[in-house]
C-alpha positions in Angstrom: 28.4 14.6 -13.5 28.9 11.7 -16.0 27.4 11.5 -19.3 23.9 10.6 -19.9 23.0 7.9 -21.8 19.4 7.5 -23.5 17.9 4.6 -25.3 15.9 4.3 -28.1 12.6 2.8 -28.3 12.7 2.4 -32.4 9.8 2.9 -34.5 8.4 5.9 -36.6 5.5 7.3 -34.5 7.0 8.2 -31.1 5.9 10.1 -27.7 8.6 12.8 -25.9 8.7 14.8 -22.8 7.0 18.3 -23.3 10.0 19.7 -21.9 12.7 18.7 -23.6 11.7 16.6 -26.4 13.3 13.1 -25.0 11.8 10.7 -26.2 10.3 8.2 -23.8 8.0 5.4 -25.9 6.5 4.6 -29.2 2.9 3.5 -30.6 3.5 0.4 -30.9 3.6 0.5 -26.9 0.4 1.9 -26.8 -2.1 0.1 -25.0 -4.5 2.5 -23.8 -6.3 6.0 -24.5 -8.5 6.4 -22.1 -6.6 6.6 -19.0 -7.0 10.2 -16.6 -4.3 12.1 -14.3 -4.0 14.6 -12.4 -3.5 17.0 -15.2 -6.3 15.5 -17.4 -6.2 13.1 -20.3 -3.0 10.3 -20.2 -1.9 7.0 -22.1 -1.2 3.3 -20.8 2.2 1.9 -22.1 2.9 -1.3 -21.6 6.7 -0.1 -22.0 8.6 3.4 -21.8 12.5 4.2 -21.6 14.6 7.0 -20.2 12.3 7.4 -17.1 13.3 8.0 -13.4 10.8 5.9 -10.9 10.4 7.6 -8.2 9.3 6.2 -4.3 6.6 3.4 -4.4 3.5 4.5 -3.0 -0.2 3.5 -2.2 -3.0 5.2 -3.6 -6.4 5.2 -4.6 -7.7 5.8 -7.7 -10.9 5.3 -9.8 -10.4 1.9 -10.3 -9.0 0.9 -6.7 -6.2 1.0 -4.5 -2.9 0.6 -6.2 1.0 0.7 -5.3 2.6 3.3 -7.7 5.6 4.9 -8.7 5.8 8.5 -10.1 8.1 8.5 -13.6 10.1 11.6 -14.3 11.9 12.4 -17.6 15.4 11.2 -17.7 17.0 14.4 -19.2 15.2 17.3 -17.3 13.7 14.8 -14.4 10.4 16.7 -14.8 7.2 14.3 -13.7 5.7 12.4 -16.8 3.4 10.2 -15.3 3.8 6.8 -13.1 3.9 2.9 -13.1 1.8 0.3 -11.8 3.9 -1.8 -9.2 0.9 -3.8 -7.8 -3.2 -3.4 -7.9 -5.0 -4.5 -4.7 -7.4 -6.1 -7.4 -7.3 -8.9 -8.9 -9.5 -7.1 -12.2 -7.0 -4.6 -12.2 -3.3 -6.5 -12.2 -3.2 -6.7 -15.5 -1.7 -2.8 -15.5 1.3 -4.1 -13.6 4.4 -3.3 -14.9 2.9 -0.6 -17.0 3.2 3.0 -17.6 1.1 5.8 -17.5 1.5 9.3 -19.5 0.0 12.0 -19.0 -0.7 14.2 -22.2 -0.2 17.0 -20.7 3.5 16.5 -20.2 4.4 14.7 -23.4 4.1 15.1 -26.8 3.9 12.9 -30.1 6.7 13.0 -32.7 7.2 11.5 -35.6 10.6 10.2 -36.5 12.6 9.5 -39.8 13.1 5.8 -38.7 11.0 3.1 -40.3 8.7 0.9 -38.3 
């Protein structure tokens, strides 16, 4: 196996898989709060590194039909969340593109770098 390499998304305040602490986004990508999973309460990003995208997908969700992709953690490839490919709606492609956590499977951390 060759080595991994993981990127950096900069910034003090940052959010990490639960699992093994890599870290996958910061606040400043934070668009959202009030998002909901499977596992309860998640985030919208509007950007996220050291993710694995899984198969796209349709599904329907609260707000509509959607084309998905499930995100896994880079280092331990446990599930994280997923990212918006396309939205059947026209109200709804602004999420395109983007990334949802769920809270459940990360965690915040706060680094020594400055914003």
């Amino acid at each position: 196996m060759g080595k991994l390499f993981l990127e950096h998304p900069g910034g003090r305040r940052l959010y990490a898989c639960a699992s093994c602490m890599t870290v996958l986004t910061n606040k400043r990508s934070l668009v959202s709060t009030t998002f909901h999973g499977m596992s309860g309460s998640a985030y919208l990003f509007n950007s996220v590194v050291n993710v694995l995208r899984g198969d796209s997908r349709t599904t329907d969700m609260r707000t509509g039909r959607h084309i998905v992709r499930d995100v896994y953690c880079k280092r331990c490839q446990k599930y994280v969340g997923w990212t918006y490919e396309y939205a059947m709606s026209a109200d709804q492609r602004y999420k395109e593109g983007m990334y949802v956590l769920e809270c459940f499977y990360i965690m915040q951390l706060q680094s020594a770098v400055k914003d």
